[in-house]
N, C-alpha and C positions, 0 to 999 in steps of 0.2 A: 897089422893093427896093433898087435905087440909091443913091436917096436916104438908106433908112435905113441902108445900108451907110458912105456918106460922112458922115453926123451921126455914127455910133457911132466913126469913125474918129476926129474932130476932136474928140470929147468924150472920150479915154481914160481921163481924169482920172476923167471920174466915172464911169466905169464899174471900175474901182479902187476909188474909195472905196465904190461902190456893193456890190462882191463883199468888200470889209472888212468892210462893216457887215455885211451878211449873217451872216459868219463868226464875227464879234463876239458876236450876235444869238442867235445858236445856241450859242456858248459861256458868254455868260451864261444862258440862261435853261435851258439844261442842268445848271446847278449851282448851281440855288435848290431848295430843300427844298420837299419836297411839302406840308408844311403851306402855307405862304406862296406855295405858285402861284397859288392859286385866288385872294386878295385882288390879290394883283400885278397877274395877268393881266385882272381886271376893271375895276382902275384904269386900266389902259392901253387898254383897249379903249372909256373912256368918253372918253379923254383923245385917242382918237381923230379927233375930232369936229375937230382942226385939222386932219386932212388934207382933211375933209370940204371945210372952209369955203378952203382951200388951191385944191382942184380946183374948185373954183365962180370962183374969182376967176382960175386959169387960164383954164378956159372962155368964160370972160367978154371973156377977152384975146386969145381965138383968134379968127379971120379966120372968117368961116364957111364958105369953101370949104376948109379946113385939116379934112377930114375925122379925121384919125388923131387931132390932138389935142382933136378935140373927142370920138373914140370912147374916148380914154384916160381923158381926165377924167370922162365919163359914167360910164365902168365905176370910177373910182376913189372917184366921188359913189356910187355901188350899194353896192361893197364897203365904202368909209367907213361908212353908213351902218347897213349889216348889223352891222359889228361894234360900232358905238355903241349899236345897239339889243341886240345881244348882251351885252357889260358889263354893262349896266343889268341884264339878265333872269339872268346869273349872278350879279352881287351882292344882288338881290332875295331870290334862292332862297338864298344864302349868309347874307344877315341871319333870316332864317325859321328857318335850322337853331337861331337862337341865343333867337327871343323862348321863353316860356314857353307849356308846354301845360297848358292846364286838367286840374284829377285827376278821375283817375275817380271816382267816389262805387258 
């Protein structure tokens, strides 16, 4: 606990810009029209895929006794992941609303 007490100390910076973004984050995407959420948010969630390929190449770079960063980038390859496969499966369903239905006879 130490430890991560002394890296969050020496890192303030980015824990600033980290609670901006957030904030940023929240302010835009509270004030995008509900038509345009649904594409938005699908494109971003496919665009995802570099955090995926991000935490692979961390992991990659972690020491193997460096438990935490190697549990962080696991779980950030999981969640990447989910959400990439998530995108795809709401723009799917989003392009479906649009092809044509056969008529009834």
């Amino acid at each position: 606990m130490e430890q991560v007490l002394s890296y969050i100390g020496e890192n303030m910076e980015m824990v600033y810009f980290l609670l901006l973004a957030i904030l940023l984050g929240v302010e835009v995407i509270s004030n995008v029209p509900a038509i345009l959420h649904t594409p938005l948010m699908s494109g971003a969630n496919a665009i995802h895929g570099v955090v995926v390929v991000g935490a692979i190449i961390v992991m990659l770079q972690a020491s193997p006794d460096n438990y935490l960063a190697l549990s962080v980038g696991f779980l950030a390859v999981l969640v990447g992941t989910l959400n990439v496969i998530g995108g795809f499966v709401v723009t799917d369903r989003m392009l479906e609303m649009f092809k044509k239905k056969p008529k009834k006879s």
